[in-house]
N, C-alpha and C positions, 0 to 999 in steps of 0.2 A: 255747543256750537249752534248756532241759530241757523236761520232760513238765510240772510244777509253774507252771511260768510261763506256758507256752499256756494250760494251764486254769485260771489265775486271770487272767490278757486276756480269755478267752473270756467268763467272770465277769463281770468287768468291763462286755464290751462290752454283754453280755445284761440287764444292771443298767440300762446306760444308754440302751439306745434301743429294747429288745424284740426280743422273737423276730419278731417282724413285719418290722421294717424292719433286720435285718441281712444276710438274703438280698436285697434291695432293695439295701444297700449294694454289697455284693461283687458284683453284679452291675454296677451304675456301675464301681468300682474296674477290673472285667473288659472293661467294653468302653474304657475308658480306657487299659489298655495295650494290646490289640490294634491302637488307633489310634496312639499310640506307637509301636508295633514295625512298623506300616505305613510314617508317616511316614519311619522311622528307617530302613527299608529304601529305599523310593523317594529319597532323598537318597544312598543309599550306592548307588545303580543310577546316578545322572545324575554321581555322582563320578568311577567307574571307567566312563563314555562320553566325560568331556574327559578322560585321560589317553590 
């Protein structure tokens, strides 16, 4: 993906829901993988204790 296409997503996104609520998003987004990458570790910890 080049330099052209992020800034017309960016375009895009800034079009559709404002500069206001797209740090709002990305911050959702953020804590959503964090807890992902939690969950996904705590499973992969209780994995390698039954083997």
């Amino acid at each position: 993906m080049g330099i052209e296409e992020i800034i017309l997503i960016a375009l895009v996104l800034l079009v559709l829901f404002g500069a206001k609520r797209i740090p709002e998003m990305m911050k959702g987004i953020g804590k959503g993988i964090s807890q992902f990458n939690e969950e996904k570790n705590a499973t992969d910890d209780k994995e390698d204790e039954k083997d």
